[in-house]
C-alpha positions in Angstrom: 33.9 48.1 -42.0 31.1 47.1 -44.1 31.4 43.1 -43.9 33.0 41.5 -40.8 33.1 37.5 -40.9 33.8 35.7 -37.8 36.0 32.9 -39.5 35.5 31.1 -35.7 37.6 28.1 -37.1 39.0 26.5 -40.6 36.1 25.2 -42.7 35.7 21.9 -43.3 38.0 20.3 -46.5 39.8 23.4 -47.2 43.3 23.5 -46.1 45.5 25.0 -43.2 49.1 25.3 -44.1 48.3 22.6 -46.8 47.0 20.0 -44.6 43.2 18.8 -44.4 41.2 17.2 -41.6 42.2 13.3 -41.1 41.4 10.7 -43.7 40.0 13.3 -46.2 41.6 14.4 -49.9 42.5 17.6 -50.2 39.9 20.1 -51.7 41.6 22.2 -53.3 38.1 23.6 -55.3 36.8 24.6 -51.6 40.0 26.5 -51.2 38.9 29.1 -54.3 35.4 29.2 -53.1 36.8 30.2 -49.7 39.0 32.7 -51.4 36.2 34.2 -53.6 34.0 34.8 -50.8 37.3 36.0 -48.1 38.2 38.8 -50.9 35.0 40.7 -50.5 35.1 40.5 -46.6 36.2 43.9 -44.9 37.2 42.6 -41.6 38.0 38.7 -40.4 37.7 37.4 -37.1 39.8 34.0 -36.4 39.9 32.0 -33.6 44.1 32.1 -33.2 47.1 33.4 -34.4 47.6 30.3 -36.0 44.5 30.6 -37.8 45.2 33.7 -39.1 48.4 33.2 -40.4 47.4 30.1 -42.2 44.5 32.6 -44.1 47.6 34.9 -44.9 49.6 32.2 -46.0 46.9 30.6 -48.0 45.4 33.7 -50.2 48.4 36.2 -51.4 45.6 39.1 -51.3 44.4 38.7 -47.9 46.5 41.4 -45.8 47.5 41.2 -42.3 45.3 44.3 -40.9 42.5 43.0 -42.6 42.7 40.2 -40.4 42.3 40.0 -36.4 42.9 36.9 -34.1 40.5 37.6 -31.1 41.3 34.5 -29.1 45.1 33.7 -27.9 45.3 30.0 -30.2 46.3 27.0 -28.4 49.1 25.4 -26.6 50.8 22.4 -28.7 52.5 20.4 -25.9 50.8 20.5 -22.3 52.3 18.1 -19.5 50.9 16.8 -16.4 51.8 16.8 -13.3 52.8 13.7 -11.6 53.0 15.2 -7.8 51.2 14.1 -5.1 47.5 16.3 -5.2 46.4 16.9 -2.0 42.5 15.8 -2.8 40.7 13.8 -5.2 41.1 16.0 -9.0 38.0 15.8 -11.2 38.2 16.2 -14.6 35.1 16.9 -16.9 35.2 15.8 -20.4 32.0 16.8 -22.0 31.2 17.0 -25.9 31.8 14.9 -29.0 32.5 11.1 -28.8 34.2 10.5 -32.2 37.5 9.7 -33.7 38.2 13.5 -34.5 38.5 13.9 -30.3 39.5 11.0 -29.6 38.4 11.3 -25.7 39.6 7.9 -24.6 43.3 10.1 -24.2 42.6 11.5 -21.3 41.7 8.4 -19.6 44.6 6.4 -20.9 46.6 10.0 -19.3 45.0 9.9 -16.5 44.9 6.4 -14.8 48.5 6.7 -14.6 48.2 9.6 -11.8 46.9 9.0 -8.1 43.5 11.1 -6.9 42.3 11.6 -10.4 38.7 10.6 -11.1 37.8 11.3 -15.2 34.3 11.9 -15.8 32.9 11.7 -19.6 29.8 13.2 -20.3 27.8 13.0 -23.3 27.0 10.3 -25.9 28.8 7.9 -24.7 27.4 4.4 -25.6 28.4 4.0 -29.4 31.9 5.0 -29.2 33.6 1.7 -28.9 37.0 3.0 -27.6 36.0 4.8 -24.6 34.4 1.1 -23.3 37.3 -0.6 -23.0 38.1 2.0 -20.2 34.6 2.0 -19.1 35.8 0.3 -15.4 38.6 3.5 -14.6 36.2 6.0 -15.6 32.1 7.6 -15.2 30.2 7.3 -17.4 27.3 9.9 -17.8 24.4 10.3 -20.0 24.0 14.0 -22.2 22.4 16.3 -19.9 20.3 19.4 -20.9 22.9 22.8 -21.7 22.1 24.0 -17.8 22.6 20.7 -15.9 25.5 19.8 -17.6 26.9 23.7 -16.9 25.5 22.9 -13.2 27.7 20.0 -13.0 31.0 21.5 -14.0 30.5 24.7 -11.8 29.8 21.9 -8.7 32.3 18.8 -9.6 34.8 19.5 -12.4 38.2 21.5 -11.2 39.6 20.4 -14.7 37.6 20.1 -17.6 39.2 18.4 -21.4 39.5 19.7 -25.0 40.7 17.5 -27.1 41.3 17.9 -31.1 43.8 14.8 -32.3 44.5 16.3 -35.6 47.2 19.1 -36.4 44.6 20.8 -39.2 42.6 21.2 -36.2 45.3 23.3 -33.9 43.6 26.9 -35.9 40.4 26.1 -34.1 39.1 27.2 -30.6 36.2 24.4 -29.2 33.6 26.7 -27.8 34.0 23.7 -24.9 36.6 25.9 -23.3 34.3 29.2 -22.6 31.7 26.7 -21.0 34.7 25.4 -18.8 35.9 29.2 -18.3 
């Protein structure tokens, strides 16, 4: 190959399977300017399957062997368990505090099951919906890339991803290979 492009995830305002990321019109001029640049790339990397066939679906010269999904995509419906755990179960969410995530789901999740303590780390104190759960939660402050790594290797047994928008099921947070 003589130009590889890591397409890690969907870029911002273009479309995946016609949709765009919440609240925001559809670009469809972004679209071309992705295509223009994706026809002289040899090789692309994606982030999932999904990924990849929303590329294929989007651009009519894109082939399939010209395109490679090096991470296995994402599950669309996960369900909890609501057995008895035989310790305390600490989950670690730890990134973005913004509408896009939405973190305040795993707490409202979570209260509901016995010997689960939900621990938010990050930047915290201007996100508006995760105070109102402020009192069934911890809070903690951003801490530096190798304390925060510390942490989840010495407290978390669960850490969180969360995307709350389906445009965003082609993407792989890079949160899940510091959890892994």
């Amino acid at each position: 190959c003589k130009t590889v492009f890591n397409y890690h995830d969907p870029i911002a305002h273009t479309t995946v399977f016609g949709l765009s990321p919440s609240n925001e019109k559809t670009n469809l001029k972004k679209n071309q300017i992705e295509g223009k640049y994706l026809k002289n790339i040899d090789l692309i990397l994606t982030s999932s399957k999904l990924n990849k066939e929303a590329l294929l679906d989007k651009h009519n010269f894109l082939k399939p062997d010209k395109i490679q999904a090096i991470y296995f995509g994402y599950l669309k419906d996960l369900y909890a368990s609501k057995n008895k755990l035989n310790k305390k179960t600490t989950i670690v969410y730890g990134g973005s505090f913004a509408p896009l995530q939405q973190p305040e789901l795993l707490i409202k999740a979570a209260r509901e099951i016995e010997d689960i303590e939900v621990v938010y780390i990050g930047n915290h104190q201007n996100y508006a919906p995760i105070q109102l759960y402020k009192d069934d939660c911890t809070l903690l402050p951003a801490m530096s890339y190798e304390d925060y790594i510390n942490y989840i290797q010495e407290r978390a047994d669960i850490g969180f991803v969360a995307l709350t928008d389906e445009y965003y099921g082609a993407c792989v947070p890079s949160k899940i290979f510091e959890y892994l």
